[in-house]
C-alpha positions in Angstrom: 63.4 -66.3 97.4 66.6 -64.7 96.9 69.6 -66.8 95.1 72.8 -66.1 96.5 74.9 -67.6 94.3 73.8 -64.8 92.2 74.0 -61.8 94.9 76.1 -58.7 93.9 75.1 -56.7 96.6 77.7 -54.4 98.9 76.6 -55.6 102.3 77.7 -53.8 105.4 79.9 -57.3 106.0 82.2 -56.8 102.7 83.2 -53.0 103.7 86.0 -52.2 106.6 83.6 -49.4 108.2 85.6 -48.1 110.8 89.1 -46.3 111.2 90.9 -48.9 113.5 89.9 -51.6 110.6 91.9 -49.8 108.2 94.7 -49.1 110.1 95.2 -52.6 111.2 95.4 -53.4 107.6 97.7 -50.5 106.3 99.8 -51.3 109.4 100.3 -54.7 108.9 99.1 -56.0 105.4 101.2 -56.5 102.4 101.4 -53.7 99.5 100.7 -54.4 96.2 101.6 -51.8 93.8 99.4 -51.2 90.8 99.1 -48.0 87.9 96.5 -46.3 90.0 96.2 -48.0 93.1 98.0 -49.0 95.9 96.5 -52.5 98.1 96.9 -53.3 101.1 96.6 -57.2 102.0 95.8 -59.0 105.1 95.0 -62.3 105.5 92.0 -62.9 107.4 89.7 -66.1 109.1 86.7 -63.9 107.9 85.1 -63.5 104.1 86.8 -61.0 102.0 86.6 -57.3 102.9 87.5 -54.3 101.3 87.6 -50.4 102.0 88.5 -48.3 99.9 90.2 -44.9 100.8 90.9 -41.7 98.2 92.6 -38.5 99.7 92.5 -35.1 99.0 95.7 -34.8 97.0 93.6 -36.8 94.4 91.3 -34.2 93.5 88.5 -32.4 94.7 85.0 -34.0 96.4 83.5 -34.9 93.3 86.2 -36.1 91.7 87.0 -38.9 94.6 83.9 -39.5 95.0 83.7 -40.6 91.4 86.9 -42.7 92.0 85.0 -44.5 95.0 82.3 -45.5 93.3 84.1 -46.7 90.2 85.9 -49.0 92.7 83.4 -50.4 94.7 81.3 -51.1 91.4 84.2 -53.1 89.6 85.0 -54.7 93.1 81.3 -55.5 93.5 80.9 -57.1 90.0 84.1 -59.0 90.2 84.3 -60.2 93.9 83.8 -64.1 92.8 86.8 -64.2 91.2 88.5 -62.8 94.6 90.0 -66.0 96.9 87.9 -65.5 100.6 90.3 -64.9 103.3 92.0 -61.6 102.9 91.0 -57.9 103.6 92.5 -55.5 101.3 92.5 -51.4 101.3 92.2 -50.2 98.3 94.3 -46.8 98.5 94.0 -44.3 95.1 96.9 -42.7 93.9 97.3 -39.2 92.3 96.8 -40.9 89.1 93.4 -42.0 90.0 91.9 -39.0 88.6 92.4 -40.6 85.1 90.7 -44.5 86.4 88.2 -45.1 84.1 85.5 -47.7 84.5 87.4 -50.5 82.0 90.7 -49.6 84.1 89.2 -50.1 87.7 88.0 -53.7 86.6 91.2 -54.5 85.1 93.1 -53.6 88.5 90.4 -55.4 90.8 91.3 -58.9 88.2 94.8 -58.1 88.7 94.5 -57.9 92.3 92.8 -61.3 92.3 95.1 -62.8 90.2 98.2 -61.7 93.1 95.6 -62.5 95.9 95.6 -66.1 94.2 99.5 -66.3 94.3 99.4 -65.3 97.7 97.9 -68.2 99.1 
């Protein structure tokens, strides 16, 4: 039996998967600035969701790849501390190309520290 208090998975209902999702929220959502990374915030009658999106003026493939995963790994470790009703875009910067691990899961706890204050 599987506890799911203790579940860290990425399941298919945490991620925005399709274009118009992310739109909605970029349209609509609130921005929140940070070093590397620029959120988009929308509150939502769903659990938290996030996408993440990392463009070309970044870097090349392997290089936003590398951002991606950073993100969804220090989102995916620290999603408990996120309040449940909002759906955020994660957008990378040009910066991004210097994110390291220990600076992704200090902007997903400052995210969920302004998420908090939203409410």
């Amino acid at each position: 039996m599987v506890d799911t208090t203790a579940d860290k998975r990425y399941r298919k209902s945490h991620r925005l998967r399709k274009r118009r999702e992310f739109l909605a929220i970029q349209g609509r959502g609130d921005k929140v600035h940070l070093k590397h990374l620029l959120a988009f915030i929308k509150r939502s009658d769903l659990a938290h969701r996030v996408g993440f999106t990392v463009s070309r003026k970044v870097g090349n493939a392997v290089e936003r790849n590398r951002i991606k995963r950073l993100l969804r790994e220090s989102w995916r470790l620290h999603r408990d501390t996120w309040p449940s009703g909002f759906e955020v875009v994660l957008v990378a910067k040009r910066s991004a190309s210097a994110l390291t691990f220990a600076t992704a899961c200090e902007h997903v706890l400052t995210l969920s520290k302004r998420l908090g204050r939203i409410r």
